[in-house]
N, C-alpha and C positions, 0 to 999 in steps of 0.2 A: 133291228136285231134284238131276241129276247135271251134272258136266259132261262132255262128250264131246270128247275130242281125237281129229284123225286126223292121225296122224303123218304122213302123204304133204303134203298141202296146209298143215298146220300150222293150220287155222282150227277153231274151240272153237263147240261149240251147248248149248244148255241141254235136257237131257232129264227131263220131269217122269215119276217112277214110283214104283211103292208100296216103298218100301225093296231097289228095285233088284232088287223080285221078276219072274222071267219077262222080265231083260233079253238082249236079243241083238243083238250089235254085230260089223260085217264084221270080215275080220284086219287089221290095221295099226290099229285105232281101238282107244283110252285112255278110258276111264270112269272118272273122279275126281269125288270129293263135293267138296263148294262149300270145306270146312277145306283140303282140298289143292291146291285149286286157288290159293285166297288166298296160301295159303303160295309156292306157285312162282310169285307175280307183282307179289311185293313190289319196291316202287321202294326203292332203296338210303336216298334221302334222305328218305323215310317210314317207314324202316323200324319207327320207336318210336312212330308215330302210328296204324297201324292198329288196330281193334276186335279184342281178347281174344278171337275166335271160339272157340276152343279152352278158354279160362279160363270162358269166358260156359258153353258148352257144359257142363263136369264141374262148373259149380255145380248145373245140373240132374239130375246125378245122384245128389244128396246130401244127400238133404229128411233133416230131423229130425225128422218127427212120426212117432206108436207109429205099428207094423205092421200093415198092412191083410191082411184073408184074403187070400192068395195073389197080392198086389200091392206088397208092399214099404211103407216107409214111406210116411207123408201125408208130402204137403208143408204147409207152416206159414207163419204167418202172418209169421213171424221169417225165413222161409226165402225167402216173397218179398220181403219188406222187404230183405233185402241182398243179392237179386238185384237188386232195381231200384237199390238203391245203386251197388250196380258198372254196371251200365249206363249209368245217366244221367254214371258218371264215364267211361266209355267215350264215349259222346255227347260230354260237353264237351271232351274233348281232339281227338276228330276234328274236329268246329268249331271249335276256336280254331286249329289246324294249317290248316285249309281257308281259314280267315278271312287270318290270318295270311300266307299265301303267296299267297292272291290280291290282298291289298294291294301287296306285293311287286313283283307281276307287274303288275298297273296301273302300281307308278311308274316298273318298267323298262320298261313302253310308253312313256309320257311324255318319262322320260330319250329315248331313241330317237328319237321325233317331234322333238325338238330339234336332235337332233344331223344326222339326217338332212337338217333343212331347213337347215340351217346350212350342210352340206356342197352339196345343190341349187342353194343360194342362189349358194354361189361359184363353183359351175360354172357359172350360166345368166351371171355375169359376167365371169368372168375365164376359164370352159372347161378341160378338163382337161389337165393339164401343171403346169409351173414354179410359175405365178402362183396358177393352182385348184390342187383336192384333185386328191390321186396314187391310182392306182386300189388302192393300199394301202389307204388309206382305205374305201375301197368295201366293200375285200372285208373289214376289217375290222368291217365296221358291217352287211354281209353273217351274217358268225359271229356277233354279236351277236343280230340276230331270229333267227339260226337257234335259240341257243342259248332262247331267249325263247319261240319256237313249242316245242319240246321239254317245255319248262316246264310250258305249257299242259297240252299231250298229258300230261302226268306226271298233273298234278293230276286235268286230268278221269279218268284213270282210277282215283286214289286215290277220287275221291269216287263214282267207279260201284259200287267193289267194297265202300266201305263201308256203301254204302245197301245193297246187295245182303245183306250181313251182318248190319246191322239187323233187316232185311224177315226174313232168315230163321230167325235166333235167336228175335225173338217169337213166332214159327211155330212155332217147334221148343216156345219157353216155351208157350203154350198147348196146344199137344197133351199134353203131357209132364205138365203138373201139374193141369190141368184149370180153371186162372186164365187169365181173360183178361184179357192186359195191352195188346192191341192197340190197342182205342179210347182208353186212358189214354194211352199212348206215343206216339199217332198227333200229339197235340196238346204231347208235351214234345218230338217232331221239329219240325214249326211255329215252337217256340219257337227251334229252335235249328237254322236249315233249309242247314245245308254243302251239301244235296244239289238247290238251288234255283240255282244260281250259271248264272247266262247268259252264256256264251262268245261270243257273235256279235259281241260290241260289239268284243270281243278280237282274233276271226278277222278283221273289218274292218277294224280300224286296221292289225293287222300286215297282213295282206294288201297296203294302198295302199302301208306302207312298205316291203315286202320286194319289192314291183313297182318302186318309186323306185328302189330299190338295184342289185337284178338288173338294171334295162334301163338305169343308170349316168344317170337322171333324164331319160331319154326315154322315158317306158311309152304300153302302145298303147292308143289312145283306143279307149274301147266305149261303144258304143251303149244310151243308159238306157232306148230306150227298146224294148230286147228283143227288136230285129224292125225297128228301125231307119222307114225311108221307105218299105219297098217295102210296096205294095197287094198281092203277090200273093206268097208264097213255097213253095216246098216242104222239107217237114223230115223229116230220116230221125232216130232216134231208138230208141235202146237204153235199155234199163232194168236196174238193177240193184235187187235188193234187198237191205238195208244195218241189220245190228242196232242198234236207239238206241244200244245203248252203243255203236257204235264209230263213230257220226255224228261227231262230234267231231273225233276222229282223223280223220276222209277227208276233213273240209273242211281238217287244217293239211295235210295231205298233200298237196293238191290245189291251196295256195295261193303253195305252192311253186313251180309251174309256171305258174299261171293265177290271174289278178287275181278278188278278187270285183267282179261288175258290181253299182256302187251304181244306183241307179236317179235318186239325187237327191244331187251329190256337193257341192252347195252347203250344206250342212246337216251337223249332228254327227247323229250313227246312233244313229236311234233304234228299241227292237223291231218298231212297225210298217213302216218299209222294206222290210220282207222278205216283207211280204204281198200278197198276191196275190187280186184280187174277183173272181166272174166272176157275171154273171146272165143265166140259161138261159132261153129263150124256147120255148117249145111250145105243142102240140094242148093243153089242161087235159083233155079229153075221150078223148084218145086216146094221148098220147105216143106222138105219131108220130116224132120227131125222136130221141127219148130211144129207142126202139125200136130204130131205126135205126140208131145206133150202137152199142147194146149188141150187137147182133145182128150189126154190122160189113157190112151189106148195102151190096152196088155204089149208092153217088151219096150216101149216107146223108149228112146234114149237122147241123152243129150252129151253133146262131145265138147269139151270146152279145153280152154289154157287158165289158168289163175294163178292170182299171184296176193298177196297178201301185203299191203304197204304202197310207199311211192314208186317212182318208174326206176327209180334205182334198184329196187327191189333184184336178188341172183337169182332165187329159187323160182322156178316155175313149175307148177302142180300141171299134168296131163290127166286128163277127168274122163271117167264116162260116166255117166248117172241111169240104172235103168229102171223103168216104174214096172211096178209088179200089183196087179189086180188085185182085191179082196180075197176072190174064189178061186186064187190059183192055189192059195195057203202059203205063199212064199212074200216075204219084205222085199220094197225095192231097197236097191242097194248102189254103193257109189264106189267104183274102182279106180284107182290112183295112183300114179306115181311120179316123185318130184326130180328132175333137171335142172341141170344151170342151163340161166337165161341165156349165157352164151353159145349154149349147143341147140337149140330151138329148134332155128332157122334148117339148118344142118339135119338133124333128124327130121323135121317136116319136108325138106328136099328127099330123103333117101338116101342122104349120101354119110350120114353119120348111122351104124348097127345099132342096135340095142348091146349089145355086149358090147361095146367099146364105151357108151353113155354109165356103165355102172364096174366098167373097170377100175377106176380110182376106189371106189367103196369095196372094193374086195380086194385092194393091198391095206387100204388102212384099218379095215377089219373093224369096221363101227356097229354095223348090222349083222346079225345073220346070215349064214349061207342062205338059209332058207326063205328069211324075208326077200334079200336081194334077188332068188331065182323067180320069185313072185311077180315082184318090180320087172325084171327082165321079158318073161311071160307076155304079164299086160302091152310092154310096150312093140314085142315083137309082134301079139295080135292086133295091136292098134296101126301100124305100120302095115300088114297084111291086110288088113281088112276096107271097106269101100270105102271108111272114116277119112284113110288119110287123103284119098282122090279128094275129098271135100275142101273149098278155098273157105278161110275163114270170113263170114258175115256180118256178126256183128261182134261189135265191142261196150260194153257194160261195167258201169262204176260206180259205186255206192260207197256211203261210208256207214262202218258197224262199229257199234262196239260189244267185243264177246267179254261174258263171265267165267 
């Protein structure tokens, strides 16, 4: 496994090949093996905690058993006994450094959240000036998460590069001696898992507080629920694609600029938030619909249920999504309307109307006549039409996190 630098963009890819035989790489591109790569992307304040790659490495070239025909010494049973010695002390110092600094960083979240609401508090009172905080304040409680998101960023990448290092040392250990240590090792990493640590609960709190700070305790209200009120919207939509390791990084990056959207801001954050259900409705005989869209055919549609959060979730979104061509001159577009989860079932039998599903919303008068005759519309066409004959197929779950 190499890594690949190109010096123009300055972005790093992983090249897998047989000891870098038959490689060929444009001009301006660096090809560096994983030891020098580690080495030129030590964080200062890790320096003494990273994994021995280089130490781990030259003990595998130094077996003490007699000489084999034309293959150098065995390796020995004494030989792996204080290779795994050193590892597993390799292991326990990257874990207790991981551990260590993530405590750390949870209590300067904490610390933070106080201070922030402390200072909120006296603004939504007294207002900024004399009486309130001075926008000193701000901007010092600003530098604060700043320096707190960095943190993050630091750690998550000390613990990428040293799973990375693990992963490939045993690699290297088993080729090299002809011991497999992997399935042994797989289970003293478990024991000791630095490389497990869930960032999102992190990226959320600083998020809500670094929006508090930035907008000086007026931050802009979003929409939990993704898509807001409207029945009909159109969405134009770029994609990037983004290596796990550097997920991490693009959400502090990103949160910078833009809030994460909780979906449920009443509640402490928990890993399912961030999930996303959808249930696919089609032909079972033909996947017509499924067709449709892979195939990206003028009108193709997709009929889904979704829901935003865990299965407790009340609100259920009813979807249809339809793709519209280049050359028709029209956006696809995605039409919607949300129910409780407890009326579903009920409406997908035929046995609950469309007017009875949005009666409650036109005593309490939340919405519009007009939005809600909308909502009514969609659902009485979706209930007429050959969608509803369709039994649902599949079920799909992801986890997101929106800005």
């Amino acid at each position: 496994m190499l890594i690949v630098q190109d010096l123009k963009t300055r972005s790093r890819t992983w090249l897998s090949t047989r000891d870098g035989k038959n490689l060929s790489v444009r001009p301006g591109v660096v090809v560096m093996k994983f030891g020098e790569q580690l080495r030129s992307s030590v964080i200062q304040e890790y320096q003494w905690y990273y994994i021995d790659y280089d130490g781990l490495k030259n003990e595998l070239k130094g077996p003490t058993g007699p000489l084999k025909a034309g293959k150098g010494p065995e390796w020995t049973e004494d030989d792996e006994t204080r290779f795994v010695e050193r590892l597993e002390s390799e292991l326990d110092k990257v874990h207790t450094k991981q551990k260590v600094k993530a405590m750390e960083i949870s209590r300067r979240i904490a610390v933070s959240e106080r201070e922030v609401k402390d200072v909120v508090n006296r603004l939504n009172e007294r207002g900024l000036g004399e009486n309130g905080p001075s926008e000193e304040e701000f901007m010092l409680l600003e530098e604060d998460l700043s320096d707190i998101i960095a943190d993050v960023h630091d750690l998550a990448k000390f613990v990428q590069l040293n799973y990375t290092g693990f992963y490939k040392i045993i690699k290297k250990h088993d080729k090299t001696t002809g011991w497999h240590l992997k399935p042994v090792f797989d289970s003293r990493l478990k024991a000791k898992p630095f490389y497990k640590e869930n960032y999102d609960a992190a990226v959320i709190k600083l998020s809500k507080l670094y929006d508090l700070v930035r907008t000086r305790g007026n931050p802009v209200k979003g929409d939990s629920a993704a898509g807001g009120g409207q029945a009909n919207f159109i969405r134009q939509t770029t994609k990037y694609w983004v290596h796990p390791d550097n997920v991490t990084e693009l959400k502090l990056i990103i949160l910078k600029h833009l809030p994460v959207l909780v979906f449920n801001a009443n509640k402490d954050f928990d890993p399912e938030d961030s999930a996303i259900t959808s249930i696919y409705y089609d032909n079972p005989d033909t996947w017509d619909l499924y067709e449709g869209r892979l195939k990206k055919t003028e009108g193709a549609e997709a009929i889904r249920l979704r829901w935003y959060g865990g299965m407790k979730t009340e609100t259920i979104f009813v979807e249809r999504k339809t793709h519209r061509e280049d050359w028709t001159g029209e956006k696809s577009v995605k039409a919607r309307f949300a129910m409780k989860e407890k009326n579903v079932n009920a409406y997908m039998k035929g046995e609950l109307l469309p007017a009875a599903i949005f009666e409650k919303a036109r005593k309490e008068g939340k919405k519009s006549e007009k939005a809600i005759a909308e909502d009514e519309r969609l659902a009485s066409d979706w209930a007429a039409g050959d969608c509803s004959a369709m039994p649902p197929i599949c079920i799909y779950t992801c986890m997101e996190d929106v800005f």
